[in-house]
C-alpha positions as CSV (number, residue, x, y, z in Angstrom):
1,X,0.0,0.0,0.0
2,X,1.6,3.4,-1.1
3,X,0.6,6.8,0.8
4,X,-1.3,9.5,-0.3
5,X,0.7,12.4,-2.0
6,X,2.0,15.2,0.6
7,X,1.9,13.0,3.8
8,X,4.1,11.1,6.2
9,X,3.4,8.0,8.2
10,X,5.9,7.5,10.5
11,X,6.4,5.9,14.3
12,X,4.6,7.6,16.9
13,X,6.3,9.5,19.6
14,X,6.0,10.8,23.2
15,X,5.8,14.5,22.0
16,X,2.8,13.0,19.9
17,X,0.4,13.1,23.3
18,X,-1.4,15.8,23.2
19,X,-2.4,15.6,18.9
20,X,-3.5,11.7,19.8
21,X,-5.3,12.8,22.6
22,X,-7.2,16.0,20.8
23,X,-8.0,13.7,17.9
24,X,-9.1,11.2,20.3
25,X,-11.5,13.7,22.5
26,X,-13.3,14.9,19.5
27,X,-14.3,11.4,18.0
28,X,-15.1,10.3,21.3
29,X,-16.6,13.3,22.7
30,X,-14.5,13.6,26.2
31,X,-10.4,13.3,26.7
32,X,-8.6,9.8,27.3
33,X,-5.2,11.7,28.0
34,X,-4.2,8.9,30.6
35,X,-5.3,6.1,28.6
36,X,-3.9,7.2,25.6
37,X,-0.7,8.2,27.4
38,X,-0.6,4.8,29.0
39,X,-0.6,2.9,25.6
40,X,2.3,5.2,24.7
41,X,4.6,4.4,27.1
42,X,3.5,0.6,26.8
43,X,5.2,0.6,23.4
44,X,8.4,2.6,24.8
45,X,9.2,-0.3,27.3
46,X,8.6,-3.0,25.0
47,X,9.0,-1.7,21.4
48,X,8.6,-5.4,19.8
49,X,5.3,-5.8,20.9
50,X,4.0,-2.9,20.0
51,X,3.0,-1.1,16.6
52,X,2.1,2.4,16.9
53,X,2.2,4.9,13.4
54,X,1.1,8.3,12.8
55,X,0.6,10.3,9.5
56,X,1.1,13.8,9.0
57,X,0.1,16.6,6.8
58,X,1.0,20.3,6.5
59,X,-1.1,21.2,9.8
60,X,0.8,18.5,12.0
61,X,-0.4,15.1,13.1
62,X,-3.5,14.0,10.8
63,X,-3.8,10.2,12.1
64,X,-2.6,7.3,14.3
65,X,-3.2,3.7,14.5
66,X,-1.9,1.7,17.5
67,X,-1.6,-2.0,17.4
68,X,-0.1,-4.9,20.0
69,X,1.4,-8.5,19.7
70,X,-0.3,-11.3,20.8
71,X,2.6,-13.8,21.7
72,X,0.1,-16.1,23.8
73,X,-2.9,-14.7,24.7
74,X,-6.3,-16.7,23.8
75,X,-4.5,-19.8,23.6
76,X,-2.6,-18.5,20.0
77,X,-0.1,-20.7,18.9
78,X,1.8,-17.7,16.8
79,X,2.1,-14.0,17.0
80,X,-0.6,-12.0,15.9
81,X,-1.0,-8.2,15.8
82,X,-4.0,-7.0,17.3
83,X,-5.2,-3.5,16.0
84,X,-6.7,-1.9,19.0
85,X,-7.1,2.4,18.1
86,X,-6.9,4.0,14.9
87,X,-8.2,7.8,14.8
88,X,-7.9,10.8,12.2
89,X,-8.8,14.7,12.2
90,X,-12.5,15.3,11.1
91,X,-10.6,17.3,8.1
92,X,-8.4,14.4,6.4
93,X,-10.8,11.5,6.4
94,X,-12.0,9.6,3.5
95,X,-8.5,10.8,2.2
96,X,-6.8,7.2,2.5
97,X,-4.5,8.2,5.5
98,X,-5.8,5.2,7.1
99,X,-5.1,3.1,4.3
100,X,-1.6,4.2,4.6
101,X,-1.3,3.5,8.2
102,X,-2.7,0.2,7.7
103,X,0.4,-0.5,4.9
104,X,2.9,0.8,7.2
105,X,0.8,-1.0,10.5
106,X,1.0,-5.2,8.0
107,X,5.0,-4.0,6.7
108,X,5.7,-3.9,10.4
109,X,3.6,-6.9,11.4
110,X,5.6,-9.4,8.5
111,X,9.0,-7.9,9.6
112,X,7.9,-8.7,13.1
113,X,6.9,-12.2,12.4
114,X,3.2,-11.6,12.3
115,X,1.3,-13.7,10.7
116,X,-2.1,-11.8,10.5
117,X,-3.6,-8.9,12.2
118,X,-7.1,-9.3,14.4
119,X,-9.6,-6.6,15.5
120,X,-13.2,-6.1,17.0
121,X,-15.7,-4.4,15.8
122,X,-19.3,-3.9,16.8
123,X,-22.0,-5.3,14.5
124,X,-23.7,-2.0,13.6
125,X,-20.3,-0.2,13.1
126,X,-21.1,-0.6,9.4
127,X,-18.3,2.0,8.7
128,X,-15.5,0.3,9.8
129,X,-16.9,-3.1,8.9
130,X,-17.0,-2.0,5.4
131,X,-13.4,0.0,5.6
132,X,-12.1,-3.6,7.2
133,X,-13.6,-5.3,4.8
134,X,-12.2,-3.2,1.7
135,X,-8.2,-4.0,3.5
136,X,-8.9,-7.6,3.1
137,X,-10.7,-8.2,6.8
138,X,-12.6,-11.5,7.2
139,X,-14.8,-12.6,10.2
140,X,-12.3,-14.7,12.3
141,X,-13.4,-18.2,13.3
142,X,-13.8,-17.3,17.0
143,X,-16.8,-15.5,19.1
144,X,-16.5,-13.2,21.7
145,X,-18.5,-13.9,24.4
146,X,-19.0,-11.3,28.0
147,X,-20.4,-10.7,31.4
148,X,-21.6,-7.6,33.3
149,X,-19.7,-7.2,36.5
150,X,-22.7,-6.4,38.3
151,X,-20.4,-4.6,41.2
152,X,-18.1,-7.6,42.0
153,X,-21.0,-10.3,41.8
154,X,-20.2,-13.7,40.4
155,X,-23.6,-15.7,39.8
156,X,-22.7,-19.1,38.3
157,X,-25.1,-20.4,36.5
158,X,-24.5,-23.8,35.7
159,X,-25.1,-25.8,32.6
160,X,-25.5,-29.4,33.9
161,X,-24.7,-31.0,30.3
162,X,-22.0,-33.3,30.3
163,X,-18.8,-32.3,28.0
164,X,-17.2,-34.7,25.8
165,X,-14.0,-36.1,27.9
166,X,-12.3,-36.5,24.9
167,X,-12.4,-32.5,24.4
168,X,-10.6,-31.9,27.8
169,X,-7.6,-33.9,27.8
170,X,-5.7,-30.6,26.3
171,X,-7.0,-27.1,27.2
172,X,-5.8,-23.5,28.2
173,X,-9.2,-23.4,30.5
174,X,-10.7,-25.4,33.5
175,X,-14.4,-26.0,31.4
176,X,-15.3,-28.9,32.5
177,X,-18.5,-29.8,33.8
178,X,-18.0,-28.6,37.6
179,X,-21.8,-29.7,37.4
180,X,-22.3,-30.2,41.2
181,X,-22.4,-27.0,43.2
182,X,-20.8,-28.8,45.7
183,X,-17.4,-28.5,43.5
184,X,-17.9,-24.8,43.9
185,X,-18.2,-24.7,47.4
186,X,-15.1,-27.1,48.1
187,X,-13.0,-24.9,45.7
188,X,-14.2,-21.5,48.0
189,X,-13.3,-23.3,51.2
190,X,-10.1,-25.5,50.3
191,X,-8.5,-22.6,47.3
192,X,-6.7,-19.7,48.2
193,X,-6.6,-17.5,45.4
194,X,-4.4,-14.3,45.5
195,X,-2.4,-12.1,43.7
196,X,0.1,-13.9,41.2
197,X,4.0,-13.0,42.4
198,X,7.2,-14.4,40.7
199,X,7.3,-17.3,43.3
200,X,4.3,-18.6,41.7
201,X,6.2,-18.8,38.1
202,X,7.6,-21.9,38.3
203,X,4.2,-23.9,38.8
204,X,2.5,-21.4,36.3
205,X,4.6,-22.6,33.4
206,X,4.4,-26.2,34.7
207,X,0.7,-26.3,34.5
208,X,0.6,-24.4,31.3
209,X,2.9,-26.5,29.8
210,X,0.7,-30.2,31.1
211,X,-2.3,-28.4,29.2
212,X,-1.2,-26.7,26.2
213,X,2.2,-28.9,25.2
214,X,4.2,-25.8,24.5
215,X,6.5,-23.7,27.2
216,X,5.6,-20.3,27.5
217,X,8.0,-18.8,30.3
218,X,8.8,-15.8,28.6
219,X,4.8,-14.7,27.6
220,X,3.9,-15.8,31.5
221,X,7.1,-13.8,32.9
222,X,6.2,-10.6,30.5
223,X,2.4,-10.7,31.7
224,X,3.7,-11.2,35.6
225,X,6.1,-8.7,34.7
226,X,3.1,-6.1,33.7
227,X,1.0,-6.9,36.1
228,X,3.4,-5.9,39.0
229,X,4.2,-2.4,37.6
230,X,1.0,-1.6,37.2
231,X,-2.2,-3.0,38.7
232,X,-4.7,-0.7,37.5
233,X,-4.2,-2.8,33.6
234,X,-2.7,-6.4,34.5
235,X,-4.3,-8.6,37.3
236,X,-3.1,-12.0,37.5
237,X,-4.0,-14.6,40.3
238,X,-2.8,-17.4,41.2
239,X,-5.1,-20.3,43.2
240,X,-3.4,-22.4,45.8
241,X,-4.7,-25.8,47.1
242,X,-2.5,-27.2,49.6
243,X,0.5,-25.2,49.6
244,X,0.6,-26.1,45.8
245,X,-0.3,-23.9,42.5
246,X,-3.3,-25.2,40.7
247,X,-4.7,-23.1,38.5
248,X,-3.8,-19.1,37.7
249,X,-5.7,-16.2,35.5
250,X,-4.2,-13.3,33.2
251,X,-6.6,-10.1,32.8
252,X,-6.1,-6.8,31.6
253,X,-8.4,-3.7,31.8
254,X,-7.8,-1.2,28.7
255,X,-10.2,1.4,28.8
256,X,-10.6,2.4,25.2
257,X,-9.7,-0.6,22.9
258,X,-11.8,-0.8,20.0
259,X,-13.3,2.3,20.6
260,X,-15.6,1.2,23.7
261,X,-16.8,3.7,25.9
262,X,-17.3,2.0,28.8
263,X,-14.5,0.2,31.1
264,X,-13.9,-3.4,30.0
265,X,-11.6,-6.0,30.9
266,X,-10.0,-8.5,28.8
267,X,-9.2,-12.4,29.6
268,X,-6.8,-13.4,27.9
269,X,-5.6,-16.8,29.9
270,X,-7.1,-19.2,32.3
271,X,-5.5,-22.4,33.5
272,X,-6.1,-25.0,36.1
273,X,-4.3,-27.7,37.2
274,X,-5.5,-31.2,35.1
275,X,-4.9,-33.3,38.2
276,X,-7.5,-31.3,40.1
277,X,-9.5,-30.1,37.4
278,X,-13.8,-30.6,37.3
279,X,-13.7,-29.1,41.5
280,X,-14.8,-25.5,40.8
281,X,-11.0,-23.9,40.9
282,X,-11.7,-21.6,37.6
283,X,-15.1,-20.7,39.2
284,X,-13.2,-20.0,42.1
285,X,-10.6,-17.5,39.8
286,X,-13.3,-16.2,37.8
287,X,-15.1,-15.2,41.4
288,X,-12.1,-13.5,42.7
289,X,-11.1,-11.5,39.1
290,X,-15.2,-9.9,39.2
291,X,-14.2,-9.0,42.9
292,X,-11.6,-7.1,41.4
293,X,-13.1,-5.8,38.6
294,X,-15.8,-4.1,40.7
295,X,-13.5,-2.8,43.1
296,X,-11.9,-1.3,40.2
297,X,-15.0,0.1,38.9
298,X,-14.8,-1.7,35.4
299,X,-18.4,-2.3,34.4
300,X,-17.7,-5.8,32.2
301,X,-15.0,-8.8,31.4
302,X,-15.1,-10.3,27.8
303,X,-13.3,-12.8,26.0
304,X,-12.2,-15.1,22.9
305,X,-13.4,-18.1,22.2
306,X,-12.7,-21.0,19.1
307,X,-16.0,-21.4,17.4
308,X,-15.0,-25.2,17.6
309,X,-14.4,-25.1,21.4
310,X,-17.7,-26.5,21.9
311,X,-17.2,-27.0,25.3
312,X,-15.2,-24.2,26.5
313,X,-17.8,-22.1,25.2
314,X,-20.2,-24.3,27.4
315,X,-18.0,-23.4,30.6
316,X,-18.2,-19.6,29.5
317,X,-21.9,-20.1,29.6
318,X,-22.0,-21.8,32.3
319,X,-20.0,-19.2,34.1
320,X,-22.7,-16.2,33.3
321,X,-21.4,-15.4,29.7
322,X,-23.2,-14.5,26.8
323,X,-22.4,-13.8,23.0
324,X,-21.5,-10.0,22.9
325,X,-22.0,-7.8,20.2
326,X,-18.8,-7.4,18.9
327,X,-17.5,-9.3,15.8
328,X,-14.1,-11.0,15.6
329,X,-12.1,-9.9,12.2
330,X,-8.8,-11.5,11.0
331,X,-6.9,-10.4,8.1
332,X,-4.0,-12.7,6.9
333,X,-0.5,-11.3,5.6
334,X,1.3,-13.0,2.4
335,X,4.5,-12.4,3.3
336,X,6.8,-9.7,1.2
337,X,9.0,-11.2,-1.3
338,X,12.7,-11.5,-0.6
């Protein structure tokens, strides 16, 4: 993709605040400075997983798109760059600048070993469906299901249908049937479930390991690593069962992805234990993270689920999900020619 005559796209910078932000308030209608800055200085601490461009014109900043690496999140396999913001002045749309931020956003994504780059978008945004679609967007073959917060209240309600066993033997998530609300009372009274700390890591990556056959250290040690600076974005917890690690959850509250105007929190991963799995533990970690969440004000949780995950969906449900209204877009890169 070439850029329109008389522009530049280019990497953002720090002294690009207060343009992002003003372009920002006026689509949205109020200021995001803090988010905004946030996401900034995201990519200045770890620049390889995170794509951030900007285009300018003759009157300064026109545009910016802002984009992160997925290097284990949902369960992925590869890394995938997940466009999250893209914004331009009310003067220069419909004037391709975000086509040329796109081309710069997939030249960075290939050189970064990127396979494809996902987004959201909601259902009636027929806008930005159609300007996906026109870049080559196709609905992805997972569905995005979420939950109201409801203040810090968890209300499981069960789906007593037994899963296929077959399904379970290898799984990022505790969904198993946990049909007996007994389960969920043992798991309350016999799981401590805290804060995640580096002690935990060890037994983290263990279990991780048992249910998805792959050894992510360095993903689990960059999310623990997040979490710790800052716990108003990253929560992870940990659930403990006789002095012993048996499940953990990763969540992360970005108020603005995806242009969503209320506060939402993303779960991104959610693992228990297979020796002790079917007793309630990831009911037990989703009841703690809602605690959280409505301590922290954020109004709900959402996350990504296979479309052949039959049965994880089923815990999802059975946990108080719902489809949302979002839609899940993927658009695959061809990588450049030598």
């Amino acid at each position: 993709m070439s850029s329109p005559a008389a522009v530049n796209v280019r990497p953002l910078a720090s002294t690009d605040l207060d343009a992002v932000v003003a372009i920002d308030a006026a689509h949205e209608g109020r200021t995001r400075r803090e988010y905004v800055e946030r996401r900034l200085r995201a990519a200045q601490r770890e620049p390889t997983l995170h794509a951030q461009f900007g285009v300018d014109d003759a009157s300064g900043l026109a545009g910016y798109i802002l984009a992160r690496v997925l290097a284990g999140e949902f369960g992925h396999s590869h890394r995938v760059l997940r466009l999250e913001l893209i914004g331009l002045r009310a003067d220069r749309r419909r004037a391709g600048l975000g086509r040329a931020m796109y081309g710069a956003l997939s030249d960075w994504a290939q050189r970064h070993g990127c396979a494809e780059v996902r987004t959201l978008a909601h259902w009636r945004d027929t806008k930005m469906l159609s300007w996906f679609g026109a870049l080559g967007f196709q609905l992805a073959p997972e569905l995005i299901v979420d939950c109201a917060v409801d203040g810090g209240a968890y209300r499981s309600a069960r789906d007593d249908a037994p899963s296929d066993p077959a399904k379970q033997e290898r799984r990022e998530i505790d969904y198993g049937r946990n049909e007996a609300n007994d389960h969920e009372r043992l798991a309350r009274d016999a799981v401590d479930v805290r804060t995640m700390t580096p002690a935990d890591l060890d037994a983290i990556v263990r279990i991780d390991r048992s249910i998805t056959g792959r050894d992510r250290r360095d993903y689990i040690t960059a999310r623990l690593a997040e979490a710790m600076n800052d716990t108003r974005v990253r929560i992870s917890l940990a659930a403990r069962s006789d002095d012993a690690v048996v499940g953990y959850l990763m969540a992360r509250a970005d108020l603005g992805d995806f242009g969503r105007t209320e506060p939402v929190a993303v779960l991104d991963t959610l693992g228990v234990d297979p020796d002790v799995a079917h007793r309630g533990i990831g009911h037990a970690l989703l009841s703690q993270l809602f605690a959280i969440l409505g301590a922290l004000r954020v109004e709900r949780v959402e996350t990504l689920v296979p479309l052949r995950d039959l049965a994880l969906l089923g815990f999802f449900y059975s946990s108080g999900f719902a489809p949302a209204q979002r839609l899940a877009l993927v658009h695959p890169l061809t990588p450049s020619a030598a």
